[in-house]
C-alpha positions as a Markdown table, in Angstrom:
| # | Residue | x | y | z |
|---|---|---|---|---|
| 1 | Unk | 45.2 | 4.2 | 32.0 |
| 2 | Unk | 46.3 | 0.2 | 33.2 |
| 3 | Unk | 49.5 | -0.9 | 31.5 |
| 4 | Unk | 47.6 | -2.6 | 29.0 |
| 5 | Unk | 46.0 | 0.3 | 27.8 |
| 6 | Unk | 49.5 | 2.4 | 27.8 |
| 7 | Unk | 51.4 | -0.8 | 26.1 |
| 8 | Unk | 48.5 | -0.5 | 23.1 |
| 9 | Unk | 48.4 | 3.6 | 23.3 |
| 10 | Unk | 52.6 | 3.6 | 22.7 |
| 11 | Unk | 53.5 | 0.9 | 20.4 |
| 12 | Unk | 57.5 | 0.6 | 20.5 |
| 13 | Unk | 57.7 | -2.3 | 18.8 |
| 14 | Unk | 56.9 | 0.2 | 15.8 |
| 15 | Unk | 59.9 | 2.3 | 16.1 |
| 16 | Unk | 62.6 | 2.1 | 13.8 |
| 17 | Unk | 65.9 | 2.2 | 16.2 |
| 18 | Unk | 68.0 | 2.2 | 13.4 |
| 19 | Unk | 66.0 | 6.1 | 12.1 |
| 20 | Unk | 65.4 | 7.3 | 15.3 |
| 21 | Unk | 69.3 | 6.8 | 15.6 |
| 22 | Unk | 69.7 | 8.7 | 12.0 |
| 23 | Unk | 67.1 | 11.3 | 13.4 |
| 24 | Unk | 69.6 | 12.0 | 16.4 |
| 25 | Unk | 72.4 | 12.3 | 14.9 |
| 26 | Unk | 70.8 | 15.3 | 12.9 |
| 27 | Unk | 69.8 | 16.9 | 15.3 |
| 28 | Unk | 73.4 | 16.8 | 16.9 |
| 29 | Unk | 75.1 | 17.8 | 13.9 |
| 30 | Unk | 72.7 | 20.7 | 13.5 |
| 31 | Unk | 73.1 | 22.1 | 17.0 |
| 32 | Unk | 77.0 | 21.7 | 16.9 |
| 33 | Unk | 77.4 | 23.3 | 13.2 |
| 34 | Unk | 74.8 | 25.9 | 14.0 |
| 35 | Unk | 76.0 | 26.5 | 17.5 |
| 36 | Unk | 79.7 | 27.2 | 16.3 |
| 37 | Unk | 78.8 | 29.8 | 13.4 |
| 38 | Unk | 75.9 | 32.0 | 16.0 |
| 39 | Unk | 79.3 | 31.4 | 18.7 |
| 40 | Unk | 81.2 | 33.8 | 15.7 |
| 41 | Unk | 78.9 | 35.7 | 14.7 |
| 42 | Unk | 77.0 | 36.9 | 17.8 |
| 43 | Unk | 80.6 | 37.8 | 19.2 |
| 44 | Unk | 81.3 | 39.8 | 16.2 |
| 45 | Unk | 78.3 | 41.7 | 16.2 |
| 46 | Unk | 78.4 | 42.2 | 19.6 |
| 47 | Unk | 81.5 | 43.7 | 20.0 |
| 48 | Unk | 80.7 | 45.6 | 16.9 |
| 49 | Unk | 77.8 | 47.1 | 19.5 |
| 50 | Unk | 79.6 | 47.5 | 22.3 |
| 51 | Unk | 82.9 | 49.0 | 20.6 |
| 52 | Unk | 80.8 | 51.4 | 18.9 |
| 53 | Unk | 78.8 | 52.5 | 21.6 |
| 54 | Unk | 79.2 | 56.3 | 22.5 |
| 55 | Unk | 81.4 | 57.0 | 19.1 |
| 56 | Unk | 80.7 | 60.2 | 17.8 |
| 57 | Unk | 82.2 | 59.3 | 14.0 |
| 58 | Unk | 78.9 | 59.5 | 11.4 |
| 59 | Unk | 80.2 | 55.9 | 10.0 |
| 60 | Unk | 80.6 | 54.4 | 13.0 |
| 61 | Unk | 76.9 | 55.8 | 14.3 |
| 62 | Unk | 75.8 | 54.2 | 10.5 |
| 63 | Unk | 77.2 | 50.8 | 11.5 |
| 64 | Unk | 76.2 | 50.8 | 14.5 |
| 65 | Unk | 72.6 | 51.5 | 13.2 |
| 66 | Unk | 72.8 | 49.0 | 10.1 |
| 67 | Unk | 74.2 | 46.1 | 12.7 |
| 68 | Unk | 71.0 | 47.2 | 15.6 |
| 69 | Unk | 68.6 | 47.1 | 12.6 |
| 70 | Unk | 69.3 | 43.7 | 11.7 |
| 71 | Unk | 69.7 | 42.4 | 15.2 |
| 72 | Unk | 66.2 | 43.7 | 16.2 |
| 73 | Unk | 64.2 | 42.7 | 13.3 |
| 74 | Unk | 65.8 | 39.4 | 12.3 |
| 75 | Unk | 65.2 | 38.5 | 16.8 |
| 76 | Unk | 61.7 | 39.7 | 16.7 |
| 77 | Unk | 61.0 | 36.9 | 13.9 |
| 78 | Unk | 58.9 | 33.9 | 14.9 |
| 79 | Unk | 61.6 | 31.1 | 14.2 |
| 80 | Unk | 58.8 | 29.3 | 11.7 |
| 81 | Unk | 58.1 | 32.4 | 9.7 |
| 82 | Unk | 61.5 | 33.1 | 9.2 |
| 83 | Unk | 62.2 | 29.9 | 7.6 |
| 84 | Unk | 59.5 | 30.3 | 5.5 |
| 85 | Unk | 61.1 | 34.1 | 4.2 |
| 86 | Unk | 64.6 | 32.4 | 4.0 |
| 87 | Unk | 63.8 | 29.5 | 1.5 |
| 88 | Unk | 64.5 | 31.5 | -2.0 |
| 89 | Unk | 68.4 | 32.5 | 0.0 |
| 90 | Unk | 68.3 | 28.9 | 1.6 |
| 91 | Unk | 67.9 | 27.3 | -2.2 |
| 92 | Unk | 70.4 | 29.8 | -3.1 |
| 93 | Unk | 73.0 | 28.8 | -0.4 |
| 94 | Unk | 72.6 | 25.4 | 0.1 |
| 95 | Unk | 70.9 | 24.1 | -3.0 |
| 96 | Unk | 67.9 | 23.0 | -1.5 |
| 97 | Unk | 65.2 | 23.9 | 0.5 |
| 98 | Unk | 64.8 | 19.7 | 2.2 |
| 99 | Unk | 67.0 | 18.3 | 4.7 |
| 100 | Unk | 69.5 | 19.2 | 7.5 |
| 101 | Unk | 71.7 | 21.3 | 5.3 |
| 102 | Unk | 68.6 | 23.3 | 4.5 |
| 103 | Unk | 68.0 | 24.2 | 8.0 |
| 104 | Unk | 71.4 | 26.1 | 8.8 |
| 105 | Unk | 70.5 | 29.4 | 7.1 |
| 106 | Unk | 67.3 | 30.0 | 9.1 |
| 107 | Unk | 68.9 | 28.2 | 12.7 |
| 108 | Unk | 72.1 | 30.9 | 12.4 |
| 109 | Unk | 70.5 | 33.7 | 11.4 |
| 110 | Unk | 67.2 | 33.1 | 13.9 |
| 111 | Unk | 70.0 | 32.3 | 16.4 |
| 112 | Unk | 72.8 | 35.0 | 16.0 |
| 113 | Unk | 70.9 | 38.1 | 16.9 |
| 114 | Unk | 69.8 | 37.2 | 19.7 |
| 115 | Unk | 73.2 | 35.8 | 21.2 |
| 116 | Unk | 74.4 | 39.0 | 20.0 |
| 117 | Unk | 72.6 | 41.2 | 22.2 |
| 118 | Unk | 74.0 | 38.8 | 25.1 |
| 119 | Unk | 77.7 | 39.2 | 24.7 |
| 120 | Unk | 77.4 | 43.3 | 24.1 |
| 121 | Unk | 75.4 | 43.1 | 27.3 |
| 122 | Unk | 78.0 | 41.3 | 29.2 |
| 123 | Unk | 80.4 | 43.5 | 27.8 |
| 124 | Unk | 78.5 | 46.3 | 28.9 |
| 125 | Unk | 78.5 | 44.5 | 32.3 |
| 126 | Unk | 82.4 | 44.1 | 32.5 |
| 127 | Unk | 83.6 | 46.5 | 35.6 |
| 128 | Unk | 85.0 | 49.3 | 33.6 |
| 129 | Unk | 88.2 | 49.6 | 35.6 |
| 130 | Unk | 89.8 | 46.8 | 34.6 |
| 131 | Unk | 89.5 | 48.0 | 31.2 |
| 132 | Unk | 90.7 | 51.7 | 32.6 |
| 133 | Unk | 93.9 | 50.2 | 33.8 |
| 134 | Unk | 94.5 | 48.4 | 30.8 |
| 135 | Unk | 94.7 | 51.4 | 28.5 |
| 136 | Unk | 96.4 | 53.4 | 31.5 |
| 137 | Unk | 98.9 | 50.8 | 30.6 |
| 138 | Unk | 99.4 | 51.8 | 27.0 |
| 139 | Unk | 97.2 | 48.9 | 25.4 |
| 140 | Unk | 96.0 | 48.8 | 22.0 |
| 141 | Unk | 91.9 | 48.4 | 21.7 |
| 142 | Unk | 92.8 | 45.1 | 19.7 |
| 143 | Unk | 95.3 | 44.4 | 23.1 |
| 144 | Unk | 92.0 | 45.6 | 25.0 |
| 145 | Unk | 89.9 | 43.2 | 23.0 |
| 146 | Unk | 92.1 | 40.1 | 23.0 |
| 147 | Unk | 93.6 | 40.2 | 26.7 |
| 148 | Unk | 90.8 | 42.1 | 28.6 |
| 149 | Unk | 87.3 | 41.6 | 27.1 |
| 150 | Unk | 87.3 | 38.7 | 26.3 |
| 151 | Unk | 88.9 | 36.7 | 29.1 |
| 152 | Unk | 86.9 | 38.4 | 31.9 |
| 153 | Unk | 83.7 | 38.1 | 29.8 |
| 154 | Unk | 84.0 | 34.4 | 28.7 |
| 155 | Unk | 81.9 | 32.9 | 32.0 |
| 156 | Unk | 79.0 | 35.0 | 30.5 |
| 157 | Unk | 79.9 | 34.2 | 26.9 |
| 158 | Unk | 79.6 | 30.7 | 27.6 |
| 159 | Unk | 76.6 | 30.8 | 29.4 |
| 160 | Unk | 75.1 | 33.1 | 26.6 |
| 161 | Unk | 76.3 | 30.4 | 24.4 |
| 162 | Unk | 74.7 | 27.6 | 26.6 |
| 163 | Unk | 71.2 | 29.0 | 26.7 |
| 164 | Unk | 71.3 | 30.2 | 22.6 |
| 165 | Unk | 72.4 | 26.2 | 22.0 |
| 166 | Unk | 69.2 | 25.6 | 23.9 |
| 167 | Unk | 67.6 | 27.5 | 22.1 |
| 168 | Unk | 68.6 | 25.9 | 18.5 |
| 169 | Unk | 67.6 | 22.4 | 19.9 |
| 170 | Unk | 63.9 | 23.5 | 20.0 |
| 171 | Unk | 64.4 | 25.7 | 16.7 |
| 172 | Unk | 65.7 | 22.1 | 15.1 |
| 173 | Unk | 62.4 | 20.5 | 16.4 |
| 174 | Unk | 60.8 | 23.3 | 14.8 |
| 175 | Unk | 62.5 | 23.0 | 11.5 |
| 176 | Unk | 62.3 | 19.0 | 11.7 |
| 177 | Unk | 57.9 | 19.8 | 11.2 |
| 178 | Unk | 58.3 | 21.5 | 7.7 |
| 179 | Unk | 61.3 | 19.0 | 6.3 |
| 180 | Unk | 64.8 | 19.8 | 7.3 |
| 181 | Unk | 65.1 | 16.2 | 9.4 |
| 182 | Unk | 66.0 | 15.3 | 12.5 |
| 183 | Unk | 64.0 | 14.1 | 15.4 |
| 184 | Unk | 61.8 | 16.9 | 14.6 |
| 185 | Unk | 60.8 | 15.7 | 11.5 |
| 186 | Unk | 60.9 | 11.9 | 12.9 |
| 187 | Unk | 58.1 | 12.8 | 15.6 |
| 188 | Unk | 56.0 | 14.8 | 13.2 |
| 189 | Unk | 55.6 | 12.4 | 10.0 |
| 190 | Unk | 56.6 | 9.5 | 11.1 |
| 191 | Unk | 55.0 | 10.2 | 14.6 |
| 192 | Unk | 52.0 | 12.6 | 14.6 |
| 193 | Unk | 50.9 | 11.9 | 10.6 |
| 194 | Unk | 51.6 | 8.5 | 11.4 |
| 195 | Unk | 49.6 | 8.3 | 15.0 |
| 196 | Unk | 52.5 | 7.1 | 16.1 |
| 197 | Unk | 52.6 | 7.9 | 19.7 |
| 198 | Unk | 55.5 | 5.6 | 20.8 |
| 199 | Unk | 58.3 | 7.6 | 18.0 |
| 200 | Unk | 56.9 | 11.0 | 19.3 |
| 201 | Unk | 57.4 | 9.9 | 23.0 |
| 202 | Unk | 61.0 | 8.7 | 22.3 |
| 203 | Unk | 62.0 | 11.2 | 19.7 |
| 204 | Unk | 60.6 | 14.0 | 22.7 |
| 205 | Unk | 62.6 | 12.3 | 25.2 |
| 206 | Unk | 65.6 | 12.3 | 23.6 |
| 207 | Unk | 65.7 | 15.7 | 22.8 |
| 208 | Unk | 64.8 | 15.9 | 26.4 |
| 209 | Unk | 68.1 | 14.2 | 27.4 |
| 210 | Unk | 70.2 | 16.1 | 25.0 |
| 211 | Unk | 69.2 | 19.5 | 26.2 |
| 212 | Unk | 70.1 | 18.2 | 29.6 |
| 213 | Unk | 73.7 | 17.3 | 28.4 |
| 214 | Unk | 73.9 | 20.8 | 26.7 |
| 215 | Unk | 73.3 | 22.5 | 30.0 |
| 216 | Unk | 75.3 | 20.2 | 32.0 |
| 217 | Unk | 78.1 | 21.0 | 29.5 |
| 218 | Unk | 77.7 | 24.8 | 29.7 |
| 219 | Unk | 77.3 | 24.6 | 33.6 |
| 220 | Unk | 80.6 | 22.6 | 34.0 |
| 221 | Unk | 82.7 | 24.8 | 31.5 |
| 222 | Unk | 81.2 | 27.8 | 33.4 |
| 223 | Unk | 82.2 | 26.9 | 37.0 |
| 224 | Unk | 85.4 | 26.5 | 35.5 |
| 225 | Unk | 86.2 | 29.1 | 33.9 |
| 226 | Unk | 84.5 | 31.7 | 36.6 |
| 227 | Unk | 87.3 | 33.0 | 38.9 |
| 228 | Unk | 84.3 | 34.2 | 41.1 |
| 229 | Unk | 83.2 | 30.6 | 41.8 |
């Protein structure tokens, strides 16, 4: 195709800056507020794995079984079907089933799961006689916890973290197709219903670029923060 034919096939003198702008900034906001409550979460429910791995107490076994169920099940769910099963809790929560807001439910509870299982299997990974020394030492499990498990874990943590925040980028795009906006949304109506080829390109290249700054991000924090580098 000459650069005629290109210049006719993406039209960019059709894309609204000042939208595609808007459109970004959604996207953003979703990642960063959905990134920060699966951060929470998927260390809670790790630890709650890993902590009550091997107990012999019923209700620990119970919880430990209630917390795998819902791990497995709610990470085995096609992110698009899920959003879909999570609109009557979504209307309940958020008070509507359109726009960014709408998408948070399904994004943190598509997203947490699976960053779960990450941090209870760096945790798992953790040499266990660091952790031997500390409670030869008299340590609390919360002292255990705070000072030990979490320090020497945080390189994986944040690279867990880095790849899950992937993750929701393309779950946002997802989202974006059935309503909740961002550049998802952008490159599907105003893009692909449109046959808009030029705000598809740009919206996919930005998304592009801002998966790129995630990892960089996550990559420089990591390198930091590894005393093995």
């Amino acid at each position: 195709m000459n650069d005629q034919g290109l210049s006719s096939y993406f039209k960019f003198s059709n894309v609204d800056w000042g939208n595609m702008m808007t459109s970004t900034w959604e996207t953003i906001w979703l990642t960063l507020v959905s990134m920060i409550v699966v951060a929470i979460l998927g260390i809670a429910l790790g630890l709650l794995l890993f902590e009550s791995t091997g107990s012999n107490n019923p209700l620990v076994k119970l919880l430990k079984w209630v917390v795998s169920l819902f791990v497995n099940v709610f990470r085995s769910i096609p992110f698009i079907i899920l959003i879909v099963l999570l609109l009557p809790i979504t209307q309940k929560l958020v008070g509507t089933i359109i726009g960014p807001r709408a998408a948070l439910p399904s994004l943190i509870i598509s997203a947490a799961p699976f960053y779960a299982r990450m941090v209870e299997l760096a945790f798992h990974e953790l040499d266990r006689g660091v952790i031997e020394a500390a409670e030869s030492m008299g340590a609390t499990r919360w002292q255990i916890i705070r000072k030990v498990l979490l320090p020497e874990s945080l390189p994986a943590l944040v690279s867990g973290i880095t790849v899950t925040t992937i993750s929701l980028i393309g779950y946002t795009a997802m989202a974006g197709a059935i309503g909740a906006g961002g550049l998802g949304n952008l490159a599907y109506q105003d893009g692909f219903q449109s046959n808009n080829n030029a705000i598809t390109l740009v919206a996919t290249v930005i998304i592009v670029i801002i998966v790129f700054i995630f990892q960089f991000i996550g990559d420089f924090a990591v390198k930091h923060i590894d005393k093995r580098a």
